[in-house]
matplotlib code that plots the C-alpha trace (Angstrom):
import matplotlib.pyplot as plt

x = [-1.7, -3.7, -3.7, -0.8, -2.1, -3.6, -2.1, -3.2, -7.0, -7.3, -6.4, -8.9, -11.5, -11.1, -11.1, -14.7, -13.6, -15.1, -12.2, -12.5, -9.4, -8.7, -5.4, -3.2, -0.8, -0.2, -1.7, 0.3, -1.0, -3.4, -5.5, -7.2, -10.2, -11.6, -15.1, -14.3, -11.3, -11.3, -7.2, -7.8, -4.9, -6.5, -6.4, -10.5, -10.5, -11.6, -11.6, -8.5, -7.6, -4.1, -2.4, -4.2, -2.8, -4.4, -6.1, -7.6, -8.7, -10.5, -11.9, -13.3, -15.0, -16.4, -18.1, -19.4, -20.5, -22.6, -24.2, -25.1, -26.9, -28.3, -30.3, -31.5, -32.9, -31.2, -30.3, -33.5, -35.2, -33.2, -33.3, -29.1, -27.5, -25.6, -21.7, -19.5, -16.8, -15.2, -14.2, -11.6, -9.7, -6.9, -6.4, -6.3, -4.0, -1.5, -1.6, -1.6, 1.7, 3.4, 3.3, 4.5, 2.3, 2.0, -0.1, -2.5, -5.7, -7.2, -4.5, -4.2, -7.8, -8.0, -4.1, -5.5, -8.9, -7.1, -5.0, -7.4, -9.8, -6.0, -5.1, -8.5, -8.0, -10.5, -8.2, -7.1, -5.7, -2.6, -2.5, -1.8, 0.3, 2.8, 2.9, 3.2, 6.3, 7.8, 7.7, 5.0, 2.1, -1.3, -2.7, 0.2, 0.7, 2.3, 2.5, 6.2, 5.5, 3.3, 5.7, 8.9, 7.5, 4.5, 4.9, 8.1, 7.1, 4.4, 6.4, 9.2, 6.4, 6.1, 9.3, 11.1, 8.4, 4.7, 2.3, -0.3, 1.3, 1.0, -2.6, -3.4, -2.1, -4.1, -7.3, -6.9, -9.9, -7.7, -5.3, -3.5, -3.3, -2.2, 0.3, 2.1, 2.2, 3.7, 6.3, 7.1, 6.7, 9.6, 11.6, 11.5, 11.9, 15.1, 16.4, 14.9, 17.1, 20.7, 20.0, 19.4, 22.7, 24.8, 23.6, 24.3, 27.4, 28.0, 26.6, 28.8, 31.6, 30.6, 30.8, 33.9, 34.2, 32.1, 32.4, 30.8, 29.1, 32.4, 32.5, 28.6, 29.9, 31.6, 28.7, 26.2, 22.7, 21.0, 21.7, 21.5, 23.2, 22.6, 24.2, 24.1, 23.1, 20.8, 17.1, 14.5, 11.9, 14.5, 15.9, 13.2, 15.2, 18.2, 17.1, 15.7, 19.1, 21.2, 18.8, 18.8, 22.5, 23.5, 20.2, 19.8, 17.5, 18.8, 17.3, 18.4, 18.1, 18.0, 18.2, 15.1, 13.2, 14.9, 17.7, 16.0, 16.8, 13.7, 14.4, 13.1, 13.1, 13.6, 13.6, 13.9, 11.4, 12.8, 13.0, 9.3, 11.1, 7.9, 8.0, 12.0, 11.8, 8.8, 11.0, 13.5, 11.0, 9.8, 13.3, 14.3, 11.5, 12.0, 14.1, 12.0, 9.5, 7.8, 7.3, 4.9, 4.8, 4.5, 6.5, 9.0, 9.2, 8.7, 9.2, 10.2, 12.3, 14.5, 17.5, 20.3, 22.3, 20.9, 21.7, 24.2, 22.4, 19.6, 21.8, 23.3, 19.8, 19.0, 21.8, 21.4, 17.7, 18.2, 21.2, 18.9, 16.0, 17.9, 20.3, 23.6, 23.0, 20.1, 22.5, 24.7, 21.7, 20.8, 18.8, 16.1, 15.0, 13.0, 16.2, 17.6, 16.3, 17.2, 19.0, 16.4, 13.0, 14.4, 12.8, 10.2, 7.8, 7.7, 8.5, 5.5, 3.6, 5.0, 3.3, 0.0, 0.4, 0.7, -0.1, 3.4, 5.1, 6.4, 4.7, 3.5, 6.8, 7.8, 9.8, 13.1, 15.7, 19.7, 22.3, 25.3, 26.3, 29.2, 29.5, 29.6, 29.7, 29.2, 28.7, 27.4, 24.3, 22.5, 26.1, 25.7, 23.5, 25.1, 23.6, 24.9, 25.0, 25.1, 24.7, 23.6, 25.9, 24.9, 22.7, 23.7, 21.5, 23.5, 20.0, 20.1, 20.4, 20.4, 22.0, 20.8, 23.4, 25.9, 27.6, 30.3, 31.7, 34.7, 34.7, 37.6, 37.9, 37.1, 35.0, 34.2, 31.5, 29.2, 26.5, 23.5, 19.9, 17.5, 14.2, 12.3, 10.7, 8.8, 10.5, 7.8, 9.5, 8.3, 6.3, 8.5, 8.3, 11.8, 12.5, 15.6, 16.9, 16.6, 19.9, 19.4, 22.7, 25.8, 29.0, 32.5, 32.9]
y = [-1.0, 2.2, 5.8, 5.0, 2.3, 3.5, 0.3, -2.8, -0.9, -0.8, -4.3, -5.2, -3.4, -5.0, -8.4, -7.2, -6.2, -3.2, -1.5, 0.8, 2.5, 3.5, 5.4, 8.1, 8.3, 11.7, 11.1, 11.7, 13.4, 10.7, 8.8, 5.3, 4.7, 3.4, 3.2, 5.5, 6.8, 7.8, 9.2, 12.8, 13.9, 14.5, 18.1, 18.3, 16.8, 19.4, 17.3, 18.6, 14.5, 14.8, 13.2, 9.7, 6.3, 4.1, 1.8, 5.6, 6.4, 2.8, 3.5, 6.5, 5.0, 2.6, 4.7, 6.9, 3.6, 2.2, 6.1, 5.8, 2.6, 3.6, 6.5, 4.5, 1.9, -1.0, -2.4, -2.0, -3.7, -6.6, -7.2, -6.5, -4.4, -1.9, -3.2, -1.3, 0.1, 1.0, -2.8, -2.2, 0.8, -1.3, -2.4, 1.6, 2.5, -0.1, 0.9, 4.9, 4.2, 1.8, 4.0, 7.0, 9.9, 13.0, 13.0, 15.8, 15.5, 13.5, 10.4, 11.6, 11.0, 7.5, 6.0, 7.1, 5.6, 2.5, 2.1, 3.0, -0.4, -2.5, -1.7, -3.1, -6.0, -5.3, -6.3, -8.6, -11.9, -11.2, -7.9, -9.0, -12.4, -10.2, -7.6, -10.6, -11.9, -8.8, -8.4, -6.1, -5.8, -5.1, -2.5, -0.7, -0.9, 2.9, 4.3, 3.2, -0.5, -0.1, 1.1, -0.6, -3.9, -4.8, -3.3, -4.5, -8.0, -8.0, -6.3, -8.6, -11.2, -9.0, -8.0, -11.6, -14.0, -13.9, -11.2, -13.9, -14.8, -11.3, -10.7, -14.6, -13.3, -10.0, -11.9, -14.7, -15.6, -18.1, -16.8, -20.2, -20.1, -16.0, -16.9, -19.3, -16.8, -14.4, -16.7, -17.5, -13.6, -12.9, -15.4, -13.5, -10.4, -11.6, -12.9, -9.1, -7.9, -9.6, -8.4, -5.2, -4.6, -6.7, -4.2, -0.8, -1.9, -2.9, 1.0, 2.5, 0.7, 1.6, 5.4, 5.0, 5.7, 4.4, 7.3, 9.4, 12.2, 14.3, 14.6, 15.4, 18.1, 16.2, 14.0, 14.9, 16.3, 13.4, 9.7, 7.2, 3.8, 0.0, -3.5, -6.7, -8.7, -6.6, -7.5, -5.9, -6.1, -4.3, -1.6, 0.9, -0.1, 0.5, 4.1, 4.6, 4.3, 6.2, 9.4, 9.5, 9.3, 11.4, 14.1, 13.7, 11.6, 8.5, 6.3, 2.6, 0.1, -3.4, -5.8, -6.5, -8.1, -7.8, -5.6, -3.0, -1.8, -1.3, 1.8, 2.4, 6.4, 7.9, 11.5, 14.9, 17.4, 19.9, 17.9, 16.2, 13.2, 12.2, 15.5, 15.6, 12.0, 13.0, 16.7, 14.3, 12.3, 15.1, 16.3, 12.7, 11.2, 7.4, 7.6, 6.5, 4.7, 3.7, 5.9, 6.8, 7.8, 10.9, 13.5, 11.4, 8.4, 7.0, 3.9, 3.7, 1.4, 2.6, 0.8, -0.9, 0.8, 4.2, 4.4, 6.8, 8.8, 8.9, 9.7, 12.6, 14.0, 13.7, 15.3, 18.1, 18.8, 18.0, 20.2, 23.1, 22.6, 21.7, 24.3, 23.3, 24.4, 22.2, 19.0, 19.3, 17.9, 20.5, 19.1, 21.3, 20.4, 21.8, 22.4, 21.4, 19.4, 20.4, 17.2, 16.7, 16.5, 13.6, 10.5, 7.9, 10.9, 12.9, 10.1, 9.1, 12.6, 13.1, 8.5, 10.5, 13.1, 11.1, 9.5, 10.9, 10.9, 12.4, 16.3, 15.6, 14.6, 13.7, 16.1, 16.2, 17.6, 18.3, 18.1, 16.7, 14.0, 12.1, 8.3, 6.1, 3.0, 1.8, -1.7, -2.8, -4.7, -6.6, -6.1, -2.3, -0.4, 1.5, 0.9, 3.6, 4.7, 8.7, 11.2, 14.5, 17.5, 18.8, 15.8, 12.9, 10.2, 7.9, 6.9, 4.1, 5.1, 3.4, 5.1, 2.8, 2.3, 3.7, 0.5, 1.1, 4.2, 4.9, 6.0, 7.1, 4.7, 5.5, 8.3, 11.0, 13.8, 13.6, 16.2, 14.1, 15.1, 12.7, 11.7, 10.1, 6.7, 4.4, 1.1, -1.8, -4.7, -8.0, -5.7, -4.2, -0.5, 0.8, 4.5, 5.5, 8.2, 7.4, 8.8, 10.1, 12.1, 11.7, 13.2, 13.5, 16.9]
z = [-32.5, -32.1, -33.4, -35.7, -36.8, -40.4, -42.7, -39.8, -39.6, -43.5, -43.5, -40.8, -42.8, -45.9, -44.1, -43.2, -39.5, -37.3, -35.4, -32.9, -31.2, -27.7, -27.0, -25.4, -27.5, -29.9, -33.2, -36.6, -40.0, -40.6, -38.5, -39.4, -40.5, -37.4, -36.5, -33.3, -32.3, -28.4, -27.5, -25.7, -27.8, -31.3, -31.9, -31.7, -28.1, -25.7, -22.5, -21.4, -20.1, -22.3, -19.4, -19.2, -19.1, -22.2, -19.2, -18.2, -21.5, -21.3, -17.9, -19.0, -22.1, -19.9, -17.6, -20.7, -21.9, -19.2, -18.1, -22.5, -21.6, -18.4, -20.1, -23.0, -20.1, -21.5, -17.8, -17.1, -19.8, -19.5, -15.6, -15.0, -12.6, -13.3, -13.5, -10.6, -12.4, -9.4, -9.3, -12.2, -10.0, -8.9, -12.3, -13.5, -10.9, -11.6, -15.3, -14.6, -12.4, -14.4, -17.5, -16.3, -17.2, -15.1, -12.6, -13.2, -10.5, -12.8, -12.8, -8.7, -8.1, -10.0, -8.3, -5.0, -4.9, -6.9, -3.6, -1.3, -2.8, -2.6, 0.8, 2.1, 0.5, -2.6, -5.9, -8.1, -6.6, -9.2, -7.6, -4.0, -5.3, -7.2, -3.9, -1.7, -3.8, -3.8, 0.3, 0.1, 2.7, 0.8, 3.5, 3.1, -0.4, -2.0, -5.5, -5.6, -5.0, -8.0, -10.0, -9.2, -7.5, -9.8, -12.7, -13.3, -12.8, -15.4, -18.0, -18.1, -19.3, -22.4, -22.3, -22.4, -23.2, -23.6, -22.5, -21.9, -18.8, -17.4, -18.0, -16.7, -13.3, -14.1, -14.7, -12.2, -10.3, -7.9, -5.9, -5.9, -10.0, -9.3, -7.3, -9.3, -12.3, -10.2, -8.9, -12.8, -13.5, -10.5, -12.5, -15.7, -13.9, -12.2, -15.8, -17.0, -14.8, -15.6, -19.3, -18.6, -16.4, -19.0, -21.7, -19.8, -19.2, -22.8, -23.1, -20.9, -22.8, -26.1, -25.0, -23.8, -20.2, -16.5, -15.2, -17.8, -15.4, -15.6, -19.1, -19.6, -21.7, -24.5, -24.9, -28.2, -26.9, -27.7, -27.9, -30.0, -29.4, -30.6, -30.6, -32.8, -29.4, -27.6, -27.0, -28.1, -24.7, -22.8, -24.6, -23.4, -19.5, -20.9, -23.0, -19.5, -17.4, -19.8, -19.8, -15.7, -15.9, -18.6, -18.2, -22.3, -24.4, -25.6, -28.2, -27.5, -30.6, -31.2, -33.9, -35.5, -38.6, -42.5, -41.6, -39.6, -36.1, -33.7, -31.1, -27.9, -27.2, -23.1, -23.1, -20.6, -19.8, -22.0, -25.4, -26.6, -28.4, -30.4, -32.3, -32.8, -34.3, -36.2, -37.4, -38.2, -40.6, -42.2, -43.3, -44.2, -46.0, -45.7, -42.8, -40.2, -41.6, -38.2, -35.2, -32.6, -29.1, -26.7, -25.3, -22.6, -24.5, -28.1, -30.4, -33.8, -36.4, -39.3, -41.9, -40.2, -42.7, -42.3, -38.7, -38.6, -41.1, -38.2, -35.4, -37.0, -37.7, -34.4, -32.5, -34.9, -34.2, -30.6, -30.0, -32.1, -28.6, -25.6, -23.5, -23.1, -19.2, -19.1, -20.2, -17.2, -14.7, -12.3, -9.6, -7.9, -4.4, -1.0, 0.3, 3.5, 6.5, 10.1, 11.6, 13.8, 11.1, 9.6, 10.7, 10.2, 11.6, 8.8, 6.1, 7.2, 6.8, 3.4, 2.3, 3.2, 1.0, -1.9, -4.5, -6.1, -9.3, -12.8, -12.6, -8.9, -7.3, -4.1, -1.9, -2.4, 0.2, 0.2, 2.8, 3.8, 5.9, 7.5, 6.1, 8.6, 7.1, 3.4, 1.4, -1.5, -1.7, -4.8, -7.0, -7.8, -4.9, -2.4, 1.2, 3.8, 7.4, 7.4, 10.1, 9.2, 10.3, 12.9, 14.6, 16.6, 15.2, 12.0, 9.2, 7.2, 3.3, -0.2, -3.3, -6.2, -8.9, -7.6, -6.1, -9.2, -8.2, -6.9, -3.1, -0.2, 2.4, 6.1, 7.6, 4.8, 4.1, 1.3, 0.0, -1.0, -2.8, -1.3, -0.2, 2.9, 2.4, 4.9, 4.1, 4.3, 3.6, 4.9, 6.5, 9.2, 9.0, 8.6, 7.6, 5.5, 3.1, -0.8, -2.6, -5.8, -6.0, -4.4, -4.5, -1.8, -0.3]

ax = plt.figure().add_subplot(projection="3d")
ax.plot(x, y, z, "-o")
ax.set_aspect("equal")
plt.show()
């Protein structure tokens, strides 16, 4: 359970157990009593690596391993090669995407030699079965299918059923035994996915309106919702959601064990949620008796019957930190494109200039456009047909989530914060605009 693990490594100890702990996440006032501890955020840590994924942290402690054994001649002495740890760099890029830490050059440098080794073909068989399955091409393979194609699919094995499953397809030397965990993994992802929009919606409900953005300023600073019937593996989704559409933290809880609740914690740039929760803690000792995380995202579990207690607490030390400006969801971009620039051309300019992601994000442009034509695809995305004012040429565009939104009928003008993406699906290069905000002019 790692660096906040103190009570499960003095148990493990007294069973006569050697624990050592690998981790990334921010360590409280005490730390086990582990034989080593290796997390680059301890205070004494002066490798500057605060940004790295756990499987980085891991990486790295293997390749600190094996240049320790190196020196003292032990592959020598026993007639071994050396192991190439390059091998693993699929496995480290995956794992730096799918968790969402900044990428600093370090995470850059290990996502992009991690894709370079997929897209020739040099990964894990459950690597290229769960890209296959999700219409991927493997020599084309992006950061984003990482993160929304793969990922995805191996967390809804934790998230629904067994992790086992997940890490079988990981470890699979068979493609043939890969591919039929991923098929079973697809499944769970597609049952992953009905929960998840059953429980915004219960959300959305449950704070009153669908159509919350217009009354952002009514809403607390912070978050914190549960219900009686929500599971606990997708909570973190749901916490997730809520924070993109309301630009606020939001703490989403389910039921767990003996009358507690067990929280899954999303947050904004501005607000480090691991240190409000643990503010909170130290003002309310007893309150949370469980927490840990980092500063975007955190878990922790607390009293049914103190929930309220919680949220107050919360919104109160949240409200103290973030700018009411800052709640309203200002979007920054590049600005605007000339009519002309946007195509598959330089979609394809801006793939190369990747890897991208949180702290190293993609470009990002404005405009607005004429609507051409307008449906709704896969029950809640918006897939459009614009033509940029000014230009001749209608683009294909998707606007996730926003399939439930009221819009006019026939021919109108939007303004629209987007970005350019080379589609490969089933392998057919398509380019088209991703919509991440949309509103009637």
């Amino acid at each position: 359970n790692g660096i906040g693990s103190v009570a499960g490594v003095e148990r493990a100890r007294r069973a006569g157990m050697r624990v050592d702990i690998t981790d990334h996440h921010l360590p409280g006032p005490e730390l086990p009593e582990a034989e080593a501890v290796v997390d680059p955020n301890q205070p004494a840590d002066r490798s500057g690596l605060v940004h790295l994924a756990g499987v980085g942290v891991v990486f790295l402690l293997m390749v600190g391993l094996r240049a320790a054994l190196r020196e003292a001649g032990r592959f020598r002495a026993r007639g071994r090669e050396e192991p190439n740890l390059a091998d693993l760099l699929d496995l480290v890029a995956l794992g730096t995407v799918a968790d969402v830490v900044p990428l600093d050059h370090a995470n850059r440098l290990l996502v992009h030699q991690g894709l370079r080794r997929i897209r020739s073909g040099r990964c894990q068989p459950g690597i290229a079965a769960l890209a296959e399955i999700g219409g991927r091409r493997l020599d084309r393979l992006g950061e984003d299918d990482l993160g929304y194609i793969v990922g995805p699919r191996l967390n809804a094995a934790g998230r629904l059923d067994d992790m086992g499953l997940g890490i079988s397809c990981l470890v699979a030397d068979d493609p043939s035994a890969a591919r039929g965990a991923a098929q079973r993994l697809d499944e769970l992802n597609r049952e992953r996915r009905s929960i998840e929009r059953r429980m915004e919606e219960e959300a959305l409900e449950t704070l009153g309106e669908l159509d919350l953005e217009s009354k952002l300023a009514e809403l607390p600073a912070a978050l914190c919702i549960w219900d009686a019937d929500w599971h606990q593996g997708v909570v973190g989704i749901l916490a997730s959601r809520l924070k993109e559409r309301l630009h606020r933290p939001v703490i989403a809880f389910a039921p767990g064990d003996d009358g507690e609740l067990r929280g899954s914690a999303r947050s904004v740039e501005a607000v480090h949620i691991r240190d409000a929760i643990e503010n909170v803690a130290n003002r309310r000792p007893g309150l949370v008796p469980r927490f840990g995380g980092h500063a975007m995202a955190a878990g922790l579990s607390l009293a049914q019957d103190r929930f309220d207690e919680f949220r107050r607490e919360l919104e109160a030390e949240v409200e103290r930190i973030y700018p009411v400006d800052e709640r309203r969801g200002t979007v920054r971009t590049d600005g605007e494109l000339e009519a002309g620039d946007i195509g598959l051309d330089l979609a394809r300019e801006i793939r190369q200039g990747g890897p991208w992601g949180r702290a190293f994000p993609q470009p990002r442009f404005d405009g607005r456009f004429e609507v051409v034509g307008r449906r709704v695809v896969g029950g809640r995305h918006l897939k459009l047909q614009l033509r940029p004012e000014g230009g001749r040429n209608v683009v294909d565009a998707i606007a996730f989530r926003h399939g439930d939104r009221e819009w006019p009928d026939g021919e109108h003008t939007v303004e629209a914060v987007y970005r350019l993406e080379v589609d490969d699906y089933r392998g057919v290069e398509r380019f088209q605009l991703v919509v991440r905000n949309l509103r009637v002019v």
